[in-house]
Structure formats: structure tokens, C-alpha cells
N, C-alpha and C positions, 0 to 999 in steps of 0.2 A: 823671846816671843815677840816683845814688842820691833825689833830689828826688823824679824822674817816681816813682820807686819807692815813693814814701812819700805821694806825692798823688793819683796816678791814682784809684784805687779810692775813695778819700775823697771826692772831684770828682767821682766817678761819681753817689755816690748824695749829691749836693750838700750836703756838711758838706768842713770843713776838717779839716786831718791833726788839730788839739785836739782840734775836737766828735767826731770818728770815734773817736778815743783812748775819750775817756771815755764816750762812748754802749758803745763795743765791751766797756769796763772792767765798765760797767756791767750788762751780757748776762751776763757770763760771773761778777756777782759773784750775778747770780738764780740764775744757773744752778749754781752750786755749791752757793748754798741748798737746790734742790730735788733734787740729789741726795742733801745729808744727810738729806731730806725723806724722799726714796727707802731709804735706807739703814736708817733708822730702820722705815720699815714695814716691811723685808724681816726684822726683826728680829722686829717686834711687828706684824701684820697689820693690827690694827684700830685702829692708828693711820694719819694721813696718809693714807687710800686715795682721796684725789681731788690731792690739795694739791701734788704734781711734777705733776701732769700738767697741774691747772689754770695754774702758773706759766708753762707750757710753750707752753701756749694763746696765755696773755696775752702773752708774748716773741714767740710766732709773729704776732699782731695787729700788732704793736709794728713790727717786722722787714719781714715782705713785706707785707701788705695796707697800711699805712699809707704804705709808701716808695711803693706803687704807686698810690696818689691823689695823692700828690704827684707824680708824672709823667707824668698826666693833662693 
């Protein structure tokens, strides 16, 4: 049970429970970036006014359009 639980989703989008780890490690350590990205400009305006949203972009590229050419 706990196995299916920890591989299904991984198998899904055809990486193993490792790569899904640090692909997912790896999401979430841009994405922390860009909200101190966000943070910072909610401070100082006319800093950072592209730079969350552009990372956000590239993670979205990264995520669904690219999983979905490999499923093609």
C-alpha cells in the first residue's frame, strides 16, 4: 500500500520515486526563490518587477508543456 503510494504518481508522469523527489525538490526550491523575489518587490517596487513571474513561466514550461510532449 504504502509503495503504490509513493510510486503511482511518479509512474504516472514516467520518472521514479528518486527523480520525482528531486525534480519536485527542485520546483519548490525556484519557487521559494521567487517569492523572496516577490517579497522584495512588494517592499521596493522597482525592483524584481518581472523576475517571480518570469521564473514562474519557466517552472510552468518546465511542468506541464514539456511533460505533455513527452506523452505525445
Amino acid at each position: 500500500m504504502i509503495t503504490r503510494l509513493l510510486t503511482e504518481h511518479p509512474k504516472s508522469v514516467g520518472e521514479t520515486y528518486g527523480e520525482h523527489f528531486f525534480s519536485a525538490l527542485g520546483f519548490a526550491g525556484w519557487m521559494a526563490y521567487a517569492a523572496l523575489l516577490c517579497l522584495c518587490h512588494a517592499v521596493l517596487p522597482w525592483m524584481f518587477c518581472r523576475s517571480g513571474s518570469a521564473i514562474i513561466e519557466r517552472l510552468h514550461d518546465r511542468m506541464v508543456l514539456n511533460r505533455a510532449k513527452q506523452c505525445e
